[in-house]
N, C-alpha and C positions, 0 to 999 in steps of 0.2 A: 704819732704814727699808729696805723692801726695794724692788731693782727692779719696775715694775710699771707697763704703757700699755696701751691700749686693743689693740693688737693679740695680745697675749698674752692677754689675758679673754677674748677672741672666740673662741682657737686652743681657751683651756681648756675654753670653754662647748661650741663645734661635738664636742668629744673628750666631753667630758661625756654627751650627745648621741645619741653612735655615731654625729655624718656625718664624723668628723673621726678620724686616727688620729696622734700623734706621738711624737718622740722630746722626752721632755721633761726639762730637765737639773734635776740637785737641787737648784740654787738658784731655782725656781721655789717650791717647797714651806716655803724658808728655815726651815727646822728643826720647821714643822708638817707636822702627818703628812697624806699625798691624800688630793684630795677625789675621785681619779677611780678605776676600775679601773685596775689595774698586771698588763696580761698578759705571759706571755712569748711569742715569736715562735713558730710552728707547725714543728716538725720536717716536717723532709721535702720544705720547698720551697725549691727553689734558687734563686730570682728575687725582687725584690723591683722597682719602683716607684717610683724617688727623682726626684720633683719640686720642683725650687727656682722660688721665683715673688720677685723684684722688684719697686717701683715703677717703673712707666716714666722711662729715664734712668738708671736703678739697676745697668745687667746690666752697665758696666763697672767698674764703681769696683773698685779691689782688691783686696779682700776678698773681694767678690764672684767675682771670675775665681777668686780663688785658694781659694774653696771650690770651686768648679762644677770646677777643675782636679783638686785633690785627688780627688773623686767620681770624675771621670772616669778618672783614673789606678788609680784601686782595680779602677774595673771592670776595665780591661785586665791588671791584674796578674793579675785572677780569671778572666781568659777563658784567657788564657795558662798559667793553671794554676800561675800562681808562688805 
């Protein structure tokens, strides 16, 4: 059985779509092949856009800090040019 809730059908159908654009890991696909376009990223632009969205009561739990941390450490390593 593969992982699978209503929140991820929604991300797939909006991407499906074109109003929706994600990062989507391969065990979404669990060894069948997409059903969506697979582009690569556009040379030449240096910015990106990274929006994390929660459920209200959501933005502390751990996981949570400790991505939105990770994100934001990336940035600064790349501003700093590390």
């Amino acid at each position: 059985m593969r992982p699978y809730d209503r929140s991820s059908a929604l991300h797939q159908r909006l991407v499906g779509q074109r109003l929706a654009a994600a990062f989507l890991p391969d065990l979404v696909w669990s060894g069948r092949s997409p059903t969506l376009a697979l582009r690569r990223l556009p040379r030449g632009r240096s910015t990106r856009r990274i929006v994390t969205v929660v459920r209200r009561g959501g933005g502390e739990h751990p996981a949570v800090r400790a991505c939105r941390n990770a994100l934001h450490e990336a940035v600064t390593l790349l501003a700093d040019g590390s």
